[in-house]
C-alpha positions as CSV (number, residue, x, y, z in Angstrom):
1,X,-95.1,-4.2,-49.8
2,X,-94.0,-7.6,-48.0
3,X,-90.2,-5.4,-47.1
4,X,-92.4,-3.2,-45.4
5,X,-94.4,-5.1,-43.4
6,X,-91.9,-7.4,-42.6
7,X,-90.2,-4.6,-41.0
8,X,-93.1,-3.6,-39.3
9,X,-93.3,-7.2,-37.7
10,X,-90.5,-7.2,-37.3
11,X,-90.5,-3.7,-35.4
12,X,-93.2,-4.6,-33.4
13,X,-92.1,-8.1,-32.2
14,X,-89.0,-6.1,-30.8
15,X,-91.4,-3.6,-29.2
16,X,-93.3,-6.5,-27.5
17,X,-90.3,-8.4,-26.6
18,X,-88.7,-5.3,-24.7
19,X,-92.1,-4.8,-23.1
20,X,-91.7,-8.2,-21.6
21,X,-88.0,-8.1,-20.2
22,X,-87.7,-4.4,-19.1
23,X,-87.7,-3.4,-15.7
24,X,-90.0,-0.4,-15.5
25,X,-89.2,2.6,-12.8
26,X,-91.1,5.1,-11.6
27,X,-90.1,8.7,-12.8
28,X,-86.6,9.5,-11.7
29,X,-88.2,12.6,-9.6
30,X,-89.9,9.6,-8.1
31,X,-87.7,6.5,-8.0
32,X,-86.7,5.4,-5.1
33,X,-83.1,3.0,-4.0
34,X,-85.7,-0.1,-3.7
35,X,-86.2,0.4,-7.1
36,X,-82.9,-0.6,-8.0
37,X,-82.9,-4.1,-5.6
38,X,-83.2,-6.2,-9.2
39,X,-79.0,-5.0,-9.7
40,X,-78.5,-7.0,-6.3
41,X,-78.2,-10.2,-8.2
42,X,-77.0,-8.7,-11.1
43,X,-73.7,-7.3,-9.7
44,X,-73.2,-9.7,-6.7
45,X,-70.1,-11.0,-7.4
46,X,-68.8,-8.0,-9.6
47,X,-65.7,-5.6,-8.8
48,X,-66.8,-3.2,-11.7
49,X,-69.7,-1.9,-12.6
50,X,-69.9,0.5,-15.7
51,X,-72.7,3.0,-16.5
52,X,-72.5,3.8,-20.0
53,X,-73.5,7.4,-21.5
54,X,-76.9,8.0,-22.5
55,X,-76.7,11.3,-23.6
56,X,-75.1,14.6,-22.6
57,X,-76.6,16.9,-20.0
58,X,-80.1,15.0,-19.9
59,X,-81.1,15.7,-16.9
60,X,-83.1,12.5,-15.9
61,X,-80.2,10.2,-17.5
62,X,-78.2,11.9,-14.2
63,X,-81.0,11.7,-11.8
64,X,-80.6,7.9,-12.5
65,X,-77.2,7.5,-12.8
66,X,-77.0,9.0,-9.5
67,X,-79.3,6.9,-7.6
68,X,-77.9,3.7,-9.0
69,X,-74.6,4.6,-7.8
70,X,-76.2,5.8,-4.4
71,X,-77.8,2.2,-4.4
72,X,-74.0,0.6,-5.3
73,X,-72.5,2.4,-2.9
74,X,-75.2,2.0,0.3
75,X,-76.4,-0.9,-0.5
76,X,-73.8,-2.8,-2.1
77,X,-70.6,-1.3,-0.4
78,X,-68.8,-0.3,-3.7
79,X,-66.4,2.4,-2.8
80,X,-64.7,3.8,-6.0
81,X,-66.3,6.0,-8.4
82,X,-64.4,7.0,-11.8
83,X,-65.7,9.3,-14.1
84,X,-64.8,9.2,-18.3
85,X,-62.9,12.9,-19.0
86,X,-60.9,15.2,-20.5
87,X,-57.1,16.0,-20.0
88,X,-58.0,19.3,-19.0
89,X,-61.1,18.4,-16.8
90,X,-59.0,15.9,-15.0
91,X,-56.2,18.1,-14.5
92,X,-58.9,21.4,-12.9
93,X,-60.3,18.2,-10.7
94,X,-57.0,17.1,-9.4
95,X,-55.8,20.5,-8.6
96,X,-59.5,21.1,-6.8
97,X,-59.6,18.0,-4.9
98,X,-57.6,19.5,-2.3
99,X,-60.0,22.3,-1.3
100,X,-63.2,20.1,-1.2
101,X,-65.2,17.1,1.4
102,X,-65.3,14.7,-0.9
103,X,-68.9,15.3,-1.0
104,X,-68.7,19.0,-1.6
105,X,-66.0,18.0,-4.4
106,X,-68.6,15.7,-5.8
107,X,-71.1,18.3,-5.8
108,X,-69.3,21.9,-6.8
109,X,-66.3,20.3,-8.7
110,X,-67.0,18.3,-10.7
111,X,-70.0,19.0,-12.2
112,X,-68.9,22.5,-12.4
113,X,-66.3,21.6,-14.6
């Protein structure tokens, strides 16, 4: 029994500790680019900044992941945005590029791909 529960305390103490240093947003139908001022300090002298994967096609992972770039690039002026891909995905968006706004690339494109 004492494995068990110190797993358990040791669950919960992880549970309380992310409770306490977590930056809670509203929904991400909801969240708005204030939201996102606490990256401000982090990123303020950074070049890079890399979002990671969260999961595949989840919808609210990409409602996010949009916004916080939408923050980078209006509020912090960064200008580049590189996606991870495949051979063949790149090579479809390269030939593409030429027919699209960069905006309408961004929208029919690439996440048509």
């Amino acid at each position: 029994m004492g494995i068990f529960f110190r797993r358990k305390e040791k669950y919960l103490n992880s549970i309380e500790w992310l409770s306490e240093n977590s930056i809670h947003l509203s929904k991400p139908t909801e969240c708005t680019l204030q939201e996102f001022e606490f990256l401000r300090h982090i990123v303020k002298d950074k070049r890079i900044v890399w979002l990671g994967e969260n999961g595949h096609n989840i919808r609210e992972h990409n409602m996010m992941k949009s916004k916080i770039i939408e923050f980078l690039h209006k509020e912090m002026n960064f200008t580049v945005l590189a996606f991870e891909s495949g051979l063949a995905e790149c090579y479809s968006a390269n030939e593409l590029k030429k027919e699209f706004t960069d905006e309408a690339f961004l929208k029919n494109a690439v996440y048509s791909l």
